[in-house]
C-alpha positions as CSV (number, residue, x, y, z in Angstrom):
1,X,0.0,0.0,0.0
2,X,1.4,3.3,-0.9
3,X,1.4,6.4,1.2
4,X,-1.1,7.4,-1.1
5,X,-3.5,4.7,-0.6
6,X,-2.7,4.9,3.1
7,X,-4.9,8.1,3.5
8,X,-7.2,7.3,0.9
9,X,-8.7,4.8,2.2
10,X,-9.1,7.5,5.8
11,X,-10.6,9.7,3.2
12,X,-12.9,6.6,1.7
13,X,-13.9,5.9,5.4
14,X,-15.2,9.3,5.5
15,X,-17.3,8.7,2.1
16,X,-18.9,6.0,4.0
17,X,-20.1,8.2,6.9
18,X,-21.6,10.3,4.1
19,X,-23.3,7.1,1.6
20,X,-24.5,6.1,5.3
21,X,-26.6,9.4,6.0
22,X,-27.5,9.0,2.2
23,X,-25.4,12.1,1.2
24,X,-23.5,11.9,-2.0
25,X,-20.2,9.8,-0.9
26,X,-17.5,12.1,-1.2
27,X,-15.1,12.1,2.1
28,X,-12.0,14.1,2.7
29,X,-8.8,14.1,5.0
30,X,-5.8,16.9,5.2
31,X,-2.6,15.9,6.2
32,X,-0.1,18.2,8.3
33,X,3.8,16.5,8.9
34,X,1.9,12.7,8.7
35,X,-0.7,13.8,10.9
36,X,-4.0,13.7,10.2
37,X,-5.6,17.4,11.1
38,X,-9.1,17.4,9.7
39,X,-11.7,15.1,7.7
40,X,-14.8,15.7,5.8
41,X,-17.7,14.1,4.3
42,X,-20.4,15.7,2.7
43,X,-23.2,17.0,4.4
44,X,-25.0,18.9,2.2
45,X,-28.8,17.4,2.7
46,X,-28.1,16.7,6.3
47,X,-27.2,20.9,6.6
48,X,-29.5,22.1,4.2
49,X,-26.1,23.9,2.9
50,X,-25.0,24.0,-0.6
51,X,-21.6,24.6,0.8
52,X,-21.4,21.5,2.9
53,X,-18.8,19.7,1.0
54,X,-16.1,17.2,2.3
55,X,-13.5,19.3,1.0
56,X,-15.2,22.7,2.7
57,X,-15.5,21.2,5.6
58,X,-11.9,20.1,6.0
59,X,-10.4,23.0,5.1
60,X,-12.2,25.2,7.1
61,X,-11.7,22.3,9.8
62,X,-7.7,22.1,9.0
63,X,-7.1,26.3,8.6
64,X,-8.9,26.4,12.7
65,X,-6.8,23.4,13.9
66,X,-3.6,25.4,12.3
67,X,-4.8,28.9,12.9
68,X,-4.2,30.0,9.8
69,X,-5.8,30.8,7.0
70,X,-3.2,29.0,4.6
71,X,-2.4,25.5,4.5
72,X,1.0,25.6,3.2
73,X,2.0,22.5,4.1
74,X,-0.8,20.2,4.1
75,X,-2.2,17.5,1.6
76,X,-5.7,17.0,0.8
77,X,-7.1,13.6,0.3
78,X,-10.8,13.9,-1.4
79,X,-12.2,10.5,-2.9
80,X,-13.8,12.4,-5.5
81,X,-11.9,14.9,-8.2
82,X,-13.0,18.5,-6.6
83,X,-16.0,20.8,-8.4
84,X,-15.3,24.4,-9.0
85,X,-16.1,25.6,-5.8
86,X,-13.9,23.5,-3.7
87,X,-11.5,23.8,-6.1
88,X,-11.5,27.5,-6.0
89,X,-11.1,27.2,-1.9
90,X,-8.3,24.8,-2.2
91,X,-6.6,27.4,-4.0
92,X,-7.6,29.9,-2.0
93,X,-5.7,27.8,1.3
94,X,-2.8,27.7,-0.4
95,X,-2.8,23.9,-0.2
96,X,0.1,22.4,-1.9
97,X,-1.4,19.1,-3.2
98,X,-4.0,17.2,-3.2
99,X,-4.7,13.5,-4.2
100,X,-8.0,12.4,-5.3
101,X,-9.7,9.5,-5.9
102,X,-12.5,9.2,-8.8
103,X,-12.9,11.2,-11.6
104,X,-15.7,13.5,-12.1
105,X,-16.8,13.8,-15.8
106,X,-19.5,16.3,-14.9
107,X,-18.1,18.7,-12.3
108,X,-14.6,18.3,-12.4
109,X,-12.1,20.7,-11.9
110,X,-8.9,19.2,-11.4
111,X,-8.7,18.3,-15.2
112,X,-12.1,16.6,-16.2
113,X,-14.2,19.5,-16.9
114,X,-12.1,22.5,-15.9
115,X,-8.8,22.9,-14.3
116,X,-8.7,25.7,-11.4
117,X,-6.7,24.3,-9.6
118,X,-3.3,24.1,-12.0
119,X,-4.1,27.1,-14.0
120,X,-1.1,29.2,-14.5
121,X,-3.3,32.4,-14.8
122,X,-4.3,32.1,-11.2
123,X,-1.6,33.2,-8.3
124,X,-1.3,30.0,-6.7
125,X,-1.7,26.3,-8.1
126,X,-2.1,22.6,-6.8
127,X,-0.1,20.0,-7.6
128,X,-3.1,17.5,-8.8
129,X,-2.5,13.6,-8.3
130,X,-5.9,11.8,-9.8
131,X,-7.0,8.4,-10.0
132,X,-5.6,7.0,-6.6
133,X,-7.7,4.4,-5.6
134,X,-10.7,5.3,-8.5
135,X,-12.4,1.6,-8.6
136,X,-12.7,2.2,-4.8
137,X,-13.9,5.4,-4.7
138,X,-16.2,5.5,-8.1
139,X,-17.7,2.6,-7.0
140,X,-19.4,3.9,-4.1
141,X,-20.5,6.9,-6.0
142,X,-22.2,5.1,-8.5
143,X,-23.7,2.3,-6.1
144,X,-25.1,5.2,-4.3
145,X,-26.5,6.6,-7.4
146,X,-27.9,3.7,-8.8
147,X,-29.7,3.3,-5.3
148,X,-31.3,6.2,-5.7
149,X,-32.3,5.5,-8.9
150,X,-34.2,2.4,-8.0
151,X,-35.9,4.4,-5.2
152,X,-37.2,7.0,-7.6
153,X,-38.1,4.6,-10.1
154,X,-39.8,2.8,-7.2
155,X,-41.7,6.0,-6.1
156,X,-42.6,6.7,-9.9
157,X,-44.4,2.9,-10.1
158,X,-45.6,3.1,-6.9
159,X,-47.9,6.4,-8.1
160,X,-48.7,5.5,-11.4
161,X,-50.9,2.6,-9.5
């Protein structure tokens, strides 16, 4: 197991917490000198907040436990590629790198839809490492999906009768 996959899989335990309260599975850990500092999952539904991402949540979790508003020497472990917004705040932290797990075809923007977070026009940039653990991680995602599928469709049959 690499050091990588090491935290991953603390981030993917956070997804879980999140698939469990039937949030979209997305979990996130920030790592400060091999110490683990904050984690995340999302918690959008559960705080009828928009904002409520894994990633928000850590960082804003990680810049209290360090004080500071920048995160200059942290890692971020997300399970799923970040979406503009988070992405946006990661650069706004100052955060180094982050690793992340599944790609995101539809919000993306670490490199699958956009890339804020190594564009060279903004004044600080991430070093991105994708795909680290992906079967893991998309595979929860779409499970959870496909669950939720079945209980629309479900509902949808149940009303037609």
């Amino acid at each position: 197991m690499t050091i990588h996959e090491r935290w991953m899989a603390l981030a993917l335990k956070e997804a879980v917490r999140a698939y469990d309260d039937d949030e979209v599975p997305v979990g996130a850990v920030i790592i400060h000198k091999n110490i683990v500092i904050a984690k995340g999952y999302n918690q959008v539904e559960k705080m009828r907040d928009p904002t409520a991402h894994a990633e928000m949540l850590a960082l804003t979790a990680a810049a209290a436990h360090l004080e500071n508003k920048f995160l200059k020497d942290c890692v971020l472990y997300v399970t799923m590629e970040p979406c503009p917004m988070c992405a946006g705040a990661i650069v706004l932290s100052r955060i180094p790198t982050i690793v992340f797990g599944c790609y995101d075809p539809k919000m993306g923007a670490s490199g699958s839809v956009l890339n804020i977070t190594e564009n060279k026009k903004l004044n600080h940039h991430v070093h991105v490492v994708g795909g680290v653990m992906d079967a893991e991680c998309g595979s929860l995602v779409k499970e959870f999906f496909e669950k939720k599928r079945k209980k629309e469709n479900h509902k949808d049959t149940k009303s037609q009768n």
